[in-house]
C-alpha positions as CSV (number, residue, x, y, z in Angstrom):
1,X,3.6,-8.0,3.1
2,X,6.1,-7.9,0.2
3,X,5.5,-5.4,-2.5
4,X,7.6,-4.8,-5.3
5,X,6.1,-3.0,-8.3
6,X,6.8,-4.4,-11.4
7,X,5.7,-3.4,-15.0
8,X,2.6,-1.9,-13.5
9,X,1.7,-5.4,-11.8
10,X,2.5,-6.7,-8.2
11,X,5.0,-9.2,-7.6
12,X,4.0,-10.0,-4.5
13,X,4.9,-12.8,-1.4
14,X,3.0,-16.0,-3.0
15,X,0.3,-15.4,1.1
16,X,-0.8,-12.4,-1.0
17,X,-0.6,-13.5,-4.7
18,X,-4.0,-14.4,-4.6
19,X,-5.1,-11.7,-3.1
20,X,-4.0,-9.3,-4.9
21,X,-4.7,-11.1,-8.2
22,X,-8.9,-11.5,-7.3
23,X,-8.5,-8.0,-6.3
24,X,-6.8,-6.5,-9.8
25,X,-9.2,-8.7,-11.5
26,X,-12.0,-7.8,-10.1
27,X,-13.1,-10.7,-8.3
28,X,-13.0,-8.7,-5.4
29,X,-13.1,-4.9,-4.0
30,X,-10.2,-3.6,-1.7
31,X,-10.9,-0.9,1.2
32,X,-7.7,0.7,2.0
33,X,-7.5,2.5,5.1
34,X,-5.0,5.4,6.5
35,X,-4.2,2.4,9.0
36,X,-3.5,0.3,5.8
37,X,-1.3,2.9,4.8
38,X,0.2,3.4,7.6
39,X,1.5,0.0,7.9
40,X,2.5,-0.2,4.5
41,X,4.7,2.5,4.2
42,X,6.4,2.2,7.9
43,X,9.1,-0.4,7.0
44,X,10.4,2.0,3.8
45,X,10.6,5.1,6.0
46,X,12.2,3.6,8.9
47,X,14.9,2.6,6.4
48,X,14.4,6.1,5.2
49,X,13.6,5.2,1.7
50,X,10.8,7.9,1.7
51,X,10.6,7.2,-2.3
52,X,10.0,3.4,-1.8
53,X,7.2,4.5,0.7
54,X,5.6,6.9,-1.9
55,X,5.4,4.2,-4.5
56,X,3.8,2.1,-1.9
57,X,1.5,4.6,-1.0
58,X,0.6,5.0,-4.6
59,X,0.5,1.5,-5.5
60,X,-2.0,0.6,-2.8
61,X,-4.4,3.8,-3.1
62,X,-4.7,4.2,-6.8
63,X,-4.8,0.3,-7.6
64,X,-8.0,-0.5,-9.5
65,X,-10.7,-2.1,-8.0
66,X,-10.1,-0.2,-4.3
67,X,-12.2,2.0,-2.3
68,X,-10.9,4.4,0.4
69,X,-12.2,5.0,3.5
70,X,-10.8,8.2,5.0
71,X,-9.8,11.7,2.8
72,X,-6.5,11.3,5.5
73,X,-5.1,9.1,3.2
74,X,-2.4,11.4,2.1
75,X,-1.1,12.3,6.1
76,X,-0.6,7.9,6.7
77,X,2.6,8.1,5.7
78,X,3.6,11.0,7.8
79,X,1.8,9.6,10.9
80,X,3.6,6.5,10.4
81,X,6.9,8.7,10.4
82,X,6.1,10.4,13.4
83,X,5.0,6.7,15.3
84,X,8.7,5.6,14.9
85,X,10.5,8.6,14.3
């Protein structure tokens, strides 16, 4: 998945455009898991852009219309750090 944060919006891949367009609107609710996380925020760290991996984190967990399942959230990107570290 290709995130790049841009004036608040994502610019995103055009698999995910959609996506991620119903889900800012509205149209649709996101559940974002620590595994989501995790995932997300593995190919920044391994290139040890540990900023690029916080925005990530951010991006995906405070986006509107998202739920979260797990209070772990926060540990993902450490886990992830620790799986290929």
């Amino acid at each position: 998945m290709a995130i790049i944060m841009s004036n608040s919006r994502f610019a995103l891949a055009a698999p995910f455009r959609s996506l991620f367009e119903s889900i800012e609107s509205g149209r649709i609710q996101a559940l974002v898991t620590p595994i989501t996380v995790a995932e997300v925020v593995s190919g920044p760290l391994k290139a040890g852009k540990d900023a690029l991996a916080e925005r990530y984190r951010r991006a995906i967990t405070q986006a509107a219309h998202t739920d979260q399942l797990g209070a772990v959230l926060e540990q993902a990107p450490a886990a992830a750090r620790n799986a290929h570290g």
